[in-house]
C-alpha positions as CSV (number, residue, x, y, z in Angstrom):
1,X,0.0,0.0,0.0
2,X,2.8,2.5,0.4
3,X,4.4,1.7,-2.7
4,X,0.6,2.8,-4.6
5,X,0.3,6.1,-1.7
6,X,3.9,7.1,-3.3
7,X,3.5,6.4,-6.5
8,X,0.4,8.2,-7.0
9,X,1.4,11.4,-5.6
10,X,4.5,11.6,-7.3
11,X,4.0,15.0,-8.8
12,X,4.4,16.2,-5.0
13,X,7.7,14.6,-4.6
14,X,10.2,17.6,-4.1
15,X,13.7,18.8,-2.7
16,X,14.8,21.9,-1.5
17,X,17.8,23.5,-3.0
18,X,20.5,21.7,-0.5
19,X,18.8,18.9,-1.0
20,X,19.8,18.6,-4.4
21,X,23.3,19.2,-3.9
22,X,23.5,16.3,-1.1
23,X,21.7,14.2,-4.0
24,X,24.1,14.9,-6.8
25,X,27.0,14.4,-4.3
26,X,25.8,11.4,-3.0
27,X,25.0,9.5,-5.8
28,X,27.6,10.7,-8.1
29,X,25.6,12.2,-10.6
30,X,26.6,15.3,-13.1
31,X,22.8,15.8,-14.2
32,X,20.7,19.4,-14.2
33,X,17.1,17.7,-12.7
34,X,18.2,15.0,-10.0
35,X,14.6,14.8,-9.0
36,X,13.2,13.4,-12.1
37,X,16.2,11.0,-11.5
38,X,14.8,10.2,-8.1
39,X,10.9,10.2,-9.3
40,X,11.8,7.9,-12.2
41,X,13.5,5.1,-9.7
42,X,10.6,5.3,-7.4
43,X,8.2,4.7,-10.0
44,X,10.3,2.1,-11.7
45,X,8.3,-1.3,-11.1
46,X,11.7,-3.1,-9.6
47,X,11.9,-0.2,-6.3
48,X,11.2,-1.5,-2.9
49,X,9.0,0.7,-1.5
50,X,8.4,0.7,2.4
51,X,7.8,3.1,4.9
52,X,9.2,3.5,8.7
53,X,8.2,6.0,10.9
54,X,8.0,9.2,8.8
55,X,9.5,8.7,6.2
56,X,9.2,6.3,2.6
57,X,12.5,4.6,2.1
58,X,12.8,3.7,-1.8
59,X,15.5,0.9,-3.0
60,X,16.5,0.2,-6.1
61,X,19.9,-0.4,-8.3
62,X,21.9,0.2,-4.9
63,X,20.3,3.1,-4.0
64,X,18.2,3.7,-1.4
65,X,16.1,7.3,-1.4
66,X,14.5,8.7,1.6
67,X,11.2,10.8,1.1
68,X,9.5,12.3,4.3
69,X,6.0,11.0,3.8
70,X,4.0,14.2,5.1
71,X,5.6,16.7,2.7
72,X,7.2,14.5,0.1
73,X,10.2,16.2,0.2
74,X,13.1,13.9,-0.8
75,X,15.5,14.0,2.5
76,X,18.8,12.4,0.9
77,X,19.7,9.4,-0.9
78,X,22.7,7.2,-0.8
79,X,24.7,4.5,-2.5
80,X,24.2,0.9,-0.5
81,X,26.2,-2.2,-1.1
C-alpha cells in the first residue's frame, strides 16, 4: 500500500535547493534535474518501497532514497552495497 500512496502522488515529490546538492554528491551524478532522477527510480516497477516512521525509504539499483511522507520532500539518498 505504500508503494501505490507514493507512487500516486509523485507529482508532489520535491527537494529543497540543499537537497539537491547532497543528491548529486551522494550519488555521483553530473545531471541538471536530480529529481526526475529520483521520481523515475521510485516509480520504476523493480523499487522496494516501504515506509518506517516518517519517512518512505525507496530501494532500487543500490540506492536507497529517503522521502518524508507528510511533505514528500526527498531527504537524501545514498549508495548501498
Amino acid at each position: 500500500m505504500d508503494k501505490e500512496v507514493l507512487q500516486s502522488n509523485i507529482d508532489k515529490v520535491h527537494t529543497t535547493p540543499m537537497g539537491l546538492e547532497r543528491l548529486s554528491k551522494n550519488l555521483g551524478l553530473d545531471m541538471n534535474d536530480v529529481v526526475c532522477y529520483c521520481k523515475n527510480k521510485v516509480l520504476d516497477e523493480r523499487c522496494f518501497i516501504y515506509k518506517k516512521g516518517k519517512n518512505w525509504y525507496c530501494e532500487i539499483d543500490n540506492i536507497r532514497i529517503t522521502i518524508n511522507s507528510y511533505s514528500y520532500t526527498i531527504i537524501t539518498a545514498h549508495i548501498i552495497d
